[in-house]
FIMAR-921064 format. One record per residue (C-alpha): x, y, z; residue number from 1; residue in one letter. Coordinates in pm, 1 decimal. Each point is the difference from the previous one (the first is absolute). Layout:
REM FIMAR-921064
X:Y:Z:NUM:a .
...
//
This chain:
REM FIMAR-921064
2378.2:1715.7:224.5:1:x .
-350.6:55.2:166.3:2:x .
-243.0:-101.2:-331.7:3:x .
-355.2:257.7:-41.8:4:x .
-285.2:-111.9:-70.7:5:x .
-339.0:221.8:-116.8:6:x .
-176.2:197.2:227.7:7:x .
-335.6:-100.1:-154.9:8:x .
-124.7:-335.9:-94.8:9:x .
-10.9:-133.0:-335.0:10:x .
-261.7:-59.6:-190.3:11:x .
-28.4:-355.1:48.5:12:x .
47.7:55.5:391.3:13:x .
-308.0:287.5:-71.4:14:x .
-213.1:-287.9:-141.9:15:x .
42.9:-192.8:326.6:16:x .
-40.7:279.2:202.4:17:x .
-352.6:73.7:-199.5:18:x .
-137.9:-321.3:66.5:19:x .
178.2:-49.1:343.7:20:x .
105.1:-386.3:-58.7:21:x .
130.1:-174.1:85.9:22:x .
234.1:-27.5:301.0:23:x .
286.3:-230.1:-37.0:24:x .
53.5:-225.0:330.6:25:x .
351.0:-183.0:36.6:26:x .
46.8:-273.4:317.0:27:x .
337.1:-65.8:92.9:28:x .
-34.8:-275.1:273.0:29:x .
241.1:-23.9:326.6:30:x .
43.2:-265.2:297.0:31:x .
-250.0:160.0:289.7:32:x .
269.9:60.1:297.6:33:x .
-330.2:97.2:198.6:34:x .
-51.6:323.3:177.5:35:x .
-35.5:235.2:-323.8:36:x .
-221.0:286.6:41.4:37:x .
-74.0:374.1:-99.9:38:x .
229.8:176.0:169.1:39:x .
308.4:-203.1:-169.1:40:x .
-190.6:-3.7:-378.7:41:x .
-26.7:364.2:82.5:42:x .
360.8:96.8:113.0:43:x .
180.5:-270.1:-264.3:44:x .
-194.3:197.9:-286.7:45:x .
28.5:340.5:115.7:46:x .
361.7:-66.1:-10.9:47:x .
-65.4:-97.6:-374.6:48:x .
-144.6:310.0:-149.5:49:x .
326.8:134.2:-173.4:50:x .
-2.6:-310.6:-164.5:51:x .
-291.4:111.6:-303.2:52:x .
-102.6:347.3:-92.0:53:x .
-311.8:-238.9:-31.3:54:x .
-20.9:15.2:353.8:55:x .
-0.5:346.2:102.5:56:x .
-246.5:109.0:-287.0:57:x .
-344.6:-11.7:-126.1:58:x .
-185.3:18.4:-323.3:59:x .
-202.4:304.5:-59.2:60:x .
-246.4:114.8:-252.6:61:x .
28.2:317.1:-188.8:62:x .
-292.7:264.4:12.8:63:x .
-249.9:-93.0:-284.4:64:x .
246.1:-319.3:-71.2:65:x .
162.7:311.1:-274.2:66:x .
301.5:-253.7:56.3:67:x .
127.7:-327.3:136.0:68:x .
9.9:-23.9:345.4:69:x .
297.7:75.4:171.3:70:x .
221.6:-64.2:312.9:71:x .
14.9:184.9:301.8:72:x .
191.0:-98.2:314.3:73:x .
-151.2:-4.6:292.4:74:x .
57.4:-87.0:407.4:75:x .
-24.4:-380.1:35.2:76:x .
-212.7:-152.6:320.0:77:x .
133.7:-361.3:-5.0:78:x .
-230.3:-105.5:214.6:79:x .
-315.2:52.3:-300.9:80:x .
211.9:-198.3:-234.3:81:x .
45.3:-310.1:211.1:82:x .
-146.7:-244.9:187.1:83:x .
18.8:-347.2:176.1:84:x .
-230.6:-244.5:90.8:85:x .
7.5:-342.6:196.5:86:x .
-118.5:-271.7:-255.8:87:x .
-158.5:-278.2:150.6:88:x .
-144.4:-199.7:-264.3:89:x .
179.6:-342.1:-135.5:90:x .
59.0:46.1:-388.9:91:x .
-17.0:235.5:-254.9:92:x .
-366.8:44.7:-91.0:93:x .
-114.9:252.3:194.3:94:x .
344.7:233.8:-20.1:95:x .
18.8:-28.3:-387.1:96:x .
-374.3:96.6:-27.3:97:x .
102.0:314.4:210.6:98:x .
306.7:51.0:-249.6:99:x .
-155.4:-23.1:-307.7:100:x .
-237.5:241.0:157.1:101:x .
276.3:245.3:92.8:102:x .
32.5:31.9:-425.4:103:x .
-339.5:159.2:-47.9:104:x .
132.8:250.8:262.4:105:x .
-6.0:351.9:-81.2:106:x .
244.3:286.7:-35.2:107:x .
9.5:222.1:292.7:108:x .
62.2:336.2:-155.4:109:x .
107.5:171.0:317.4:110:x .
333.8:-261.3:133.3:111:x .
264.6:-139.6:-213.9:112:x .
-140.3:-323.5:-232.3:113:x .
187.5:-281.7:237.2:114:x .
-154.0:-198.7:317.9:115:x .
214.0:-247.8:207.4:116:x .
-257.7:-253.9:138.6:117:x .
148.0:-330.5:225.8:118:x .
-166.1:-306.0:25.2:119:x .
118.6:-177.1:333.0:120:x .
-27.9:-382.4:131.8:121:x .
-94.7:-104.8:-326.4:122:x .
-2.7:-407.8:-38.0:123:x .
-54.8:-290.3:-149.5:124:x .
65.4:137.4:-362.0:125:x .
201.8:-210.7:-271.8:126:x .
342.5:119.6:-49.5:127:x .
3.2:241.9:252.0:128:x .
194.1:-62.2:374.5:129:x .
-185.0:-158.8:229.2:130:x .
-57.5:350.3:144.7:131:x .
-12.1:302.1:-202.0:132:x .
-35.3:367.0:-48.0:133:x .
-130.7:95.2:-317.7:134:x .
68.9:403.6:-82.3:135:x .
-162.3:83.9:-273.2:136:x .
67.9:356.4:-151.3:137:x .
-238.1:196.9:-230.8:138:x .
58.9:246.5:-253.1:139:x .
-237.8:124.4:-236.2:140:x .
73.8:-67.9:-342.2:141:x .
-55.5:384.6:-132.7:142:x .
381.4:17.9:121.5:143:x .
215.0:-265.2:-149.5:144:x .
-76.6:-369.6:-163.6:145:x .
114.0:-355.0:100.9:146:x .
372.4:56.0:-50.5:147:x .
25.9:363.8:160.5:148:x .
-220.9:-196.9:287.3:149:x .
304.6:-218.5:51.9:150:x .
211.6:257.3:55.0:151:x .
-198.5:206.5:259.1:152:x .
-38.4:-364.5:199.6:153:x .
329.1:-12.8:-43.2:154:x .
117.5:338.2:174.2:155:x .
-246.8:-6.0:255.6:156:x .
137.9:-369.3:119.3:157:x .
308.5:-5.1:-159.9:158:x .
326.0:-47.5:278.2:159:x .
192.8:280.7:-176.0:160:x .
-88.7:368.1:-134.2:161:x .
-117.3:-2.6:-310.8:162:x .
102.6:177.7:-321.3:163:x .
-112.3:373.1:50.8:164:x .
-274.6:201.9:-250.7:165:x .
-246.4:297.6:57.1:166:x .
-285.5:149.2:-160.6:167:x .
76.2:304.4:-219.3:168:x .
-53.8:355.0:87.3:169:x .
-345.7:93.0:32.4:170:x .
-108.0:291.2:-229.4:171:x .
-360.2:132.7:101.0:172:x .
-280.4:-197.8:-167.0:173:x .
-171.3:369.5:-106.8:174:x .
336.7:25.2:-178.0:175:x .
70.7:-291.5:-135.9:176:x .
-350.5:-94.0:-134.8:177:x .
-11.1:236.1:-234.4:178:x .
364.5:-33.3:-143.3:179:x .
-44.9:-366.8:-18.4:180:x .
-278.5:22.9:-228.2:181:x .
157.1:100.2:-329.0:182:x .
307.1:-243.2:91.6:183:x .
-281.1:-319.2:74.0:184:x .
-133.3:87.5:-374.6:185:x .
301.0:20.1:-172.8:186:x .
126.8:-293.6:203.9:187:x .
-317.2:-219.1:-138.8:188:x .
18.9:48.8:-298.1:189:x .
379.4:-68.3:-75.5:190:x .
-64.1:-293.5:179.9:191:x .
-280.5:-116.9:-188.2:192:x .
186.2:56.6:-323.5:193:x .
240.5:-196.7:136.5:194:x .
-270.9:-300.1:86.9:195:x .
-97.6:41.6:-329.3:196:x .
326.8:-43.3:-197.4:197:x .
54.4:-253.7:269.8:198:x .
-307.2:-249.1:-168.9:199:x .
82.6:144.7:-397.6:200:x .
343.2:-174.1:43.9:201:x .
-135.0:-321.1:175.9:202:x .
-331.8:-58.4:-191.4:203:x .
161.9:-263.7:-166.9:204:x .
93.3:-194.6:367.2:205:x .
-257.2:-223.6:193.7:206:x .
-337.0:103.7:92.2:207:x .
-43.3:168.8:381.0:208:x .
-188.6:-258.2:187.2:209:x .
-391.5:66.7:26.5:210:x .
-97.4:211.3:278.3:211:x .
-272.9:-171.9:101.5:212:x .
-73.5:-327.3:176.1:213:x .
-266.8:-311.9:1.5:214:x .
-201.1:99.4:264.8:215:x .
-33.3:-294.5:295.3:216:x .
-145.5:-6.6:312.8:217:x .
317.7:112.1:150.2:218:x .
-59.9:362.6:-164.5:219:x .
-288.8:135.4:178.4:220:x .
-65.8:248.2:232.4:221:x .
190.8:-18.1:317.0:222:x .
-303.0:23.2:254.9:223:x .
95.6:-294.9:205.7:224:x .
256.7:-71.7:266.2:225:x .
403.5:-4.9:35.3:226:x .
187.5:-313.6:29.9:227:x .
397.7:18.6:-46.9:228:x .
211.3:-349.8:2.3:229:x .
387.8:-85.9:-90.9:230:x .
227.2:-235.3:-81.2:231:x .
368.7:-10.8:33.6:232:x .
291.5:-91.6:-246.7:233:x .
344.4:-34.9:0.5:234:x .
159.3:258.0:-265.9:235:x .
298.5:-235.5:-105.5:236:x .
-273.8:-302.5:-66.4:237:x .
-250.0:223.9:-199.1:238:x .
305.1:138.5:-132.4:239:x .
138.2:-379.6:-95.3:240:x .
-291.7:-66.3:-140.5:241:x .
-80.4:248.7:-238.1:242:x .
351.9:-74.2:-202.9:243:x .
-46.1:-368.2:51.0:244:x .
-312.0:47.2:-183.7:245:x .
136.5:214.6:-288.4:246:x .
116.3:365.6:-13.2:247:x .
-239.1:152.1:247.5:248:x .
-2.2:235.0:315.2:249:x .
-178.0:-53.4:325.6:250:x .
-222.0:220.3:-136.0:251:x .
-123.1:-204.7:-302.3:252:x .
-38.9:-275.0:290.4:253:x .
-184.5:235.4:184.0:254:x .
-280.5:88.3:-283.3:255:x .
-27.9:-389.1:-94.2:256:x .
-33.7:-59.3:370.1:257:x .
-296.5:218.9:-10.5:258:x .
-120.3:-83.5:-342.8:259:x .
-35.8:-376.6:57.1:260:x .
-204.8:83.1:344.9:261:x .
-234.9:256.6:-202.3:262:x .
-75.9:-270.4:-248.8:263:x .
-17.0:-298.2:218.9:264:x .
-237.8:196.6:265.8:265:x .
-251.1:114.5:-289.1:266:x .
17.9:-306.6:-144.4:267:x .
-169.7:-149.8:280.0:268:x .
-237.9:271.0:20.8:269:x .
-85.6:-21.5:-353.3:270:x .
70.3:279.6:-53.4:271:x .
340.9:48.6:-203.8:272:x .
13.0:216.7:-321.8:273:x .
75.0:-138.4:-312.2:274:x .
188.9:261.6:-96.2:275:x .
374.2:63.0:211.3:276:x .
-22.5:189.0:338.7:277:x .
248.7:290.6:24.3:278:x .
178.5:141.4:305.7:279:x .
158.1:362.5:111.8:280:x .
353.2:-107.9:51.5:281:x .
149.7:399.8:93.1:282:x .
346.0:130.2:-148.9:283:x .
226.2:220.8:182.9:284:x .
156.9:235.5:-248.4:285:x .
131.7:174.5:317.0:286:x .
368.2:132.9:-76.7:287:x .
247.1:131.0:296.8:288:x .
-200.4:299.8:97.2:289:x .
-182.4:72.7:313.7:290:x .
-226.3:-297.5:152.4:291:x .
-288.6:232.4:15.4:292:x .
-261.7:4.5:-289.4:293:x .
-191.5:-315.4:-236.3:294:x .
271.3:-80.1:-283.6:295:x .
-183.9:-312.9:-131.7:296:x .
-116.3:-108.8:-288.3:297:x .
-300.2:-298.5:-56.5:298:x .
74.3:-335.1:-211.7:299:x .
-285.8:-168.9:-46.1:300:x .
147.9:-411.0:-2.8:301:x .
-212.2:-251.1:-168.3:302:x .
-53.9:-278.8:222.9:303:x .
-98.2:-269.3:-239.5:304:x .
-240.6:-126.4:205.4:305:x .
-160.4:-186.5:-345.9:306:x .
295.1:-233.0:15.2:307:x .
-16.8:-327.7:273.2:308:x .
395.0:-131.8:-6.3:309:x .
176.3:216.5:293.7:310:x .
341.1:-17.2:-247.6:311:x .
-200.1:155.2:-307.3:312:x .
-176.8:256.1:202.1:313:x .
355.6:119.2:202.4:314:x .
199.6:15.8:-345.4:315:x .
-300.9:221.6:-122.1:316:x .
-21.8:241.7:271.9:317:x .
341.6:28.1:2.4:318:x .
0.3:95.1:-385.6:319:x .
-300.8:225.0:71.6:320:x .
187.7:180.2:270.3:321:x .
288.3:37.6:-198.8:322:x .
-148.2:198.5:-254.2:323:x .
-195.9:160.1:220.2:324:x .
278.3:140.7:239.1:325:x .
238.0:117.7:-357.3:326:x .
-354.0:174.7:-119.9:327:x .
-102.4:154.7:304.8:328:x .
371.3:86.5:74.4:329:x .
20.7:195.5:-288.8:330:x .
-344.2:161.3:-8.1:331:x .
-29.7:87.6:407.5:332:x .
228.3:299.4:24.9:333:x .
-195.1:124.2:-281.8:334:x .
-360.3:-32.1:149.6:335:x .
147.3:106.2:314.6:336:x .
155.5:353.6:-195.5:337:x .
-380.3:48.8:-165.1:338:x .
-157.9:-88.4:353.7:339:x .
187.1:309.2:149.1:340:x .
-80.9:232.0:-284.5:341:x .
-354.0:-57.4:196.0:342:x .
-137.3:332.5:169.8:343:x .
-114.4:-129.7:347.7:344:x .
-362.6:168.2:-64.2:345:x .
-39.8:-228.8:-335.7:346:x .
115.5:-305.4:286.2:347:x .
-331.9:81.9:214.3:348:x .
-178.2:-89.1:-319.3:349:x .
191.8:-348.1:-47.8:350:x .
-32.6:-54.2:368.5:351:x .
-383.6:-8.8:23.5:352:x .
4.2:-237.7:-325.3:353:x .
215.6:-245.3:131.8:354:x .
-154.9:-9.7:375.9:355:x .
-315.6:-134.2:-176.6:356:x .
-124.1:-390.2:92.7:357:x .
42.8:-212.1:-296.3:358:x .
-331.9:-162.8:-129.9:359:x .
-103.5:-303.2:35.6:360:x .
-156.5:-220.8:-252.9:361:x .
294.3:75.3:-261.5:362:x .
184.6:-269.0:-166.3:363:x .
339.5:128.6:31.6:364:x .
148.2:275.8:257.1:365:x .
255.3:291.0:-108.8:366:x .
287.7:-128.1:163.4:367:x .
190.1:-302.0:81.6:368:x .
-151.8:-241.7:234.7:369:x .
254.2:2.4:302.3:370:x .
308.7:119.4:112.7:371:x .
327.1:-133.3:63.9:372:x .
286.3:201.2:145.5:373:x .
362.2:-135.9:94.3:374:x .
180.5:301.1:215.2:375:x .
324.0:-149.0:147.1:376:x .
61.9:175.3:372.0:377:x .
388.1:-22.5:-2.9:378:x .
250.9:-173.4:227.1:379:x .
-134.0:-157.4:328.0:380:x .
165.6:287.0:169.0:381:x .
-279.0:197.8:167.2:382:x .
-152.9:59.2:365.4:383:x .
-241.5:148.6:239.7:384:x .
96.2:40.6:349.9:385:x .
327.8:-203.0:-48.5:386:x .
-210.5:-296.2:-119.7:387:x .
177.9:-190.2:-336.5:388:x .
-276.0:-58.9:-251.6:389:x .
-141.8:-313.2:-80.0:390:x .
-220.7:7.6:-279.9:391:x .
-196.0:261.5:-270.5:392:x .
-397.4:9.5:-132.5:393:x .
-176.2:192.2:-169.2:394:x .
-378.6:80.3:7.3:395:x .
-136.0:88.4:-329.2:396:x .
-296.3:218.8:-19.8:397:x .
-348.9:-97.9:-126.3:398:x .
-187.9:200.5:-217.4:399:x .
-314.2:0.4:-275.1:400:x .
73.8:-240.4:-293.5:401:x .
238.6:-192.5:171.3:402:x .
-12.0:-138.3:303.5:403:x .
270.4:-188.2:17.4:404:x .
366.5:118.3:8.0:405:x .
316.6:-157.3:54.7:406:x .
369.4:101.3:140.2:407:x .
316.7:-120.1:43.8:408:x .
234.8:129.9:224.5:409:x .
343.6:-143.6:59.5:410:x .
222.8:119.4:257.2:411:x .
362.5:-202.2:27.4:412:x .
-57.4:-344.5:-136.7:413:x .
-352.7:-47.7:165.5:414:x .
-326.9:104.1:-245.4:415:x .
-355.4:42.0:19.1:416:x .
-259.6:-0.6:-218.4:417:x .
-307.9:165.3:131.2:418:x .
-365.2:-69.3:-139.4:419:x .
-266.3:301.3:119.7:420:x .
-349.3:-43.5:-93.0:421:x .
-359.9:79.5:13.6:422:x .
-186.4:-251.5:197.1:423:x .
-342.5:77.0:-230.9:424:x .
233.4:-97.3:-301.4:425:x .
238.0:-271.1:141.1:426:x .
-176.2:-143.9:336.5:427:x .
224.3:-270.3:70.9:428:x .
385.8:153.2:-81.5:429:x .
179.4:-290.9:209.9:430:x .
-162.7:-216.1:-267.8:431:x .
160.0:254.3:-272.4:432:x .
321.1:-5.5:207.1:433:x .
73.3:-372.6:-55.4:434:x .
-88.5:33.0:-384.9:435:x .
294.4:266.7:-19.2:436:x .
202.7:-272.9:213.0:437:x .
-58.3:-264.4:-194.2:438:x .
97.1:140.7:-352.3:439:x .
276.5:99.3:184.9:440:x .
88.2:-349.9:83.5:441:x .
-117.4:-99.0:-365.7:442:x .
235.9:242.6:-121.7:443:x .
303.2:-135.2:202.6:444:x .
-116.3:-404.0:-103.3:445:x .
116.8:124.2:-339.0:446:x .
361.9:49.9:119.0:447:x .
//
């Protein structure tokens, strides 16, 4: 049975569409046969199109924004969504810069939200093949989050057809506007009574953690330059080690991982917080629906960056994350339900408040200090131009009040972790690199 999705966006997907950010980049990495170029991208994508409604539509806006923007299908020129070029520098530097780059991108309002773009000849790059093609696909995030991501990657270079869905009938915006209206109110505010009942019958339960964060210099304003690095895992070992260690998951390993290299790099800086650094550690609360629209929901993870033993701090931020994930769990359908009561003209409103630079000079900043994501890509099944997959990265994006992000990405047994940053913020991110290595490494001297 072919599953529907909306014809519109959600209100969520609105917010991103508002502030046009960011746009999510995915590498999957391949052995370089030689003699890839446009005309082959070109035909092996046009020949992908049925895969994703996402494909073969675009976002539009709505007269007067009277309602959330909607989707209109459209005739698809390949050859503006993709391109190729000969890379001919050694390493990574210069190609992450671009990528991390490629996040601040904007949405093109008049072409579907995707781009194809295929780095050739690239070399000399840590757990890549000795020579590599790097295809990195974009898709703004106003049209899914990191899981529904994972499944467009995964049509688009998937070796079989993937499970079929389509956007709903279209009813005319003039039409629907104006019908959705009463609906949005009444929507809001059964869904705020239910928000509300929601924290009556859990007063009594732990406190939400704060929403703000100790303020350090790696919260400032992102005016500097890009720099994206990696490093690669094996999933069973991470894996191994986070039950040899106690009753964790690789993501608890994952947030200590970070934690420990926060702490350790602002301790020599000076420049650590008394007070415990927090990170934005996303939930999916996506169910079996459509892989179109954001269906996620924010823990904010205490990273116990006040504690020194590696043990202590990984047993707390696993505890933290715990309680975190059954809260959030619980409350993040319900935000989401109030979020949609939203009419998109009260959104413009939000949208101008949130797209303003944080000041400086504060002690603390209104939300946690970094990010860390764990998106698992599937089976080791997937191909472009006949070529088996080798690896997956991710590029987080950069932005005002935190400029620096982290990913992992797993695809098969092989996974990366992937550190952007701000060079004003964090000049020397190799340096930060082999702090996250090391309490890595600290972490598996334990077992």
């Amino acid at each position: 049975m072919t599953r529907t999705a909306r014809a519109g966006l959600s209100t969520a997907d609105t917010v991103f569409f508002l502030s046009d950010r960011p746009t999510m980049v995915g590498l999957l990495v391949f052995e370089d046969p030689g003699g890839i170029d446009q005309v082959a991208v070109e035909a092996w994508m046009t020949g992908r199109l049925d895969r994703s409604p996402i494909l073969t539509h675009r976002v539009a806006a709505v007269p007067g924004f009277v309602d959330h923007p909607r989707w209109e299908p459209v005739r698809v020129d390949v050859a503006r969504h993709v391109s190729v070029e000969e890379f001919t520098d050694t390493g990574w530097d210069r190609l992450g810069e671009k990528l991390v780059r490629m996040t601040a991108n904007g949405l093109r309002r008049d072409v579907p939200p995707w781009k194809l773009s295929v780095f050739t000849g690239v070399t000399g790059v840590d757990g890549f093949p000795e020579r590599a093609v790097v295809v990195a696909l974009q898709l703004h995030h106003c049209v899914t989050d990191g899981l529904g991501f994972v499944h467009f990657l995964r049509a688009v270079c998937g070796t079989q057809m993937p499970p079929q869905w389509r956007l709903g009938s279209r009813v005319p915006w003039w039409m629907a506007a104006p019908a959705r209206l009463p609906m949005l109110v009444t929507r809001l505010a059964v869904a705020g009574s239910r928000q509300w009942w929601d924290s009556v019958r859990h007063r009594s339960g732990p406190p939400a953690p704060p929403a703000s964060s100790p303020r350090t210099p790696l919260n400032g304003r992102a005016d500097g330059g890009r720099a994206h690095r990696f490093l690669t895992f094996t999933v069973p070992e991470v894996k191994a080690t986070a039950k040899a260690l106690g009753p964790y998951t690789i993501n608890d390993v994952v947030v200590a991982m970070v934690a420990g290299a926060q702490r350790a790099y602002l301790l020599e800086k000076g420049e650590l917080p008394a007070s415990s650094l927090a990170a934005h550690v996303p939930l999916s609360i996506r169910g079996d629906g459509p892989p179109v629209g954001n269906l996620i929901a924010a823990m904010i993870v205490d990273m116990h960056t006040d504690l020194d033993d590696p043990r202590a701090r990984l047993a707390a931020i696993a505890a933290s994350g715990r309680r975190e994930r059954e809260r959030v769990s619980r409350l993040g359908p319900l935000r989401i339900a109030v979020l949609d009561g939203v009419p998109a003209p009260a959104l413009r409103l939000f949208a101008l408040k949130a797209g303003a630079r944080p000041q400086a000079g504060t002690d603390v900043v209104p939300h946690p200090n970094t990010i860390v994501s764990n998106v698992p890509r599937g089976a080791a099944d997937l191909e472009f131009l006949g070529l088996p997959v080798c690896t997956t990265v991710s590029v987080p994006e950069v932005i005002d009040g935190r400029g620096v992000g982290h990913v992992a990405a797993s695809i098969g047994d092989v996974l990366t972790l992937a550190v952007s940053c701000d060079t004003g913020m964090m000049p020397d991110i190799d340096h930060y690199l082999d702090l996250v290595a090391k309490e890595y490494a600290a972490l598996r001297a334990l077992v």
